[in-house]
C-alpha positions in Angstrom: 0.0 0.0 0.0 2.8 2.6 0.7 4.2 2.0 -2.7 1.0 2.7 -4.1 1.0 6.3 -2.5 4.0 7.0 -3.9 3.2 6.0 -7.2 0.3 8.0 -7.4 2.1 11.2 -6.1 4.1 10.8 -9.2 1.0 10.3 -11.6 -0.4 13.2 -9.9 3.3 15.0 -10.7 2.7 13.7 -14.5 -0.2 14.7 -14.6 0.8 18.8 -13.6 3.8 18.6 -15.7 1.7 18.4 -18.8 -0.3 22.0 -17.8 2.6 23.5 -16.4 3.8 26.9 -17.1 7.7 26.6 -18.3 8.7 27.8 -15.0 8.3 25.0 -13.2 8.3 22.4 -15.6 11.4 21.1 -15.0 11.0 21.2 -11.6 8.2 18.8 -11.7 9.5 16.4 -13.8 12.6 16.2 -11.3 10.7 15.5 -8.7 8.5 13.1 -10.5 12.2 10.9 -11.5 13.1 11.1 -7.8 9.9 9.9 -6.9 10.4 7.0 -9.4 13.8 6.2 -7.7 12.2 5.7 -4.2 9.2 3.6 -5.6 12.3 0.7 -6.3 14.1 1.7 -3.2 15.0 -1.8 -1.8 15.8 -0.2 1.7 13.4 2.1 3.7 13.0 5.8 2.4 15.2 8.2 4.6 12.8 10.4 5.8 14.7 13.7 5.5 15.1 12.9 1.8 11.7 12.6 1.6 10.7 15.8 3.6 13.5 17.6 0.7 10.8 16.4 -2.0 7.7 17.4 0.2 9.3 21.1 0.7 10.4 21.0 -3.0 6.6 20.3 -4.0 5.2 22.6 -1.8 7.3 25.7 -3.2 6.5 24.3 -6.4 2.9 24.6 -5.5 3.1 28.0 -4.4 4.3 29.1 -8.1 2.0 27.1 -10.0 -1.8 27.4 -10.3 -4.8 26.2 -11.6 -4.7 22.4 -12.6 -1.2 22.4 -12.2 -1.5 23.7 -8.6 -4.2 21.2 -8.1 -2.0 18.1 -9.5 0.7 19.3 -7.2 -1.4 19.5 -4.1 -3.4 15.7 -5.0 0.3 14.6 -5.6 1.6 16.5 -1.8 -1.6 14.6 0.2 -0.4 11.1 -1.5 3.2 11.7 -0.9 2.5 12.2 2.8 0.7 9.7 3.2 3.5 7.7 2.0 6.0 9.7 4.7 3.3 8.7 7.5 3.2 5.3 7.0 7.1 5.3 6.8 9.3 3.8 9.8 11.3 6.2 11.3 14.9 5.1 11.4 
């Protein structure tokens, strides 16, 4: 189930690339790879690697709008959902 989370987060991050404006673009697709990484992590997710993404999104959410802001905040719920149901280290 927490893979699923994560995977979602990064559809939701696909899905905002697509109506993004060219400023953040980038941005979202870099998360969206890093977000890819972690779904085959074979050991657990460091948290403060994870929070780095969470931040990341939520700055990116502050420049975006519309759908794309609306992608990003669906993708932001899923993704800490996924940090909740992590094991702290």
């Amino acid at each position: 189930m927490v893979a699923s989370e994560l995977q979602t987060a990064r559809t939701e991050l696909d899905d905002a690339v697509d109506t993004a404006g060219d400023d953040i673009r980038d941005d979202l697709r870099e998360t969206a790879a890093e977000f890819s990484k972690l779904e085959t992590e074979t050991e657990t997710v460091d948290h403060a690697v994870l929070d780095d993404h969470l931040n990341t999104l939520r700055q990116l959410r502050e420049r975006a709008g519309g759908e794309t802001e609306a992608a990003v905040d669906r993708a932001l719920e899923h993704a800490e959902s996924y940090r909740e149901d992590l094991e702290q280290a």
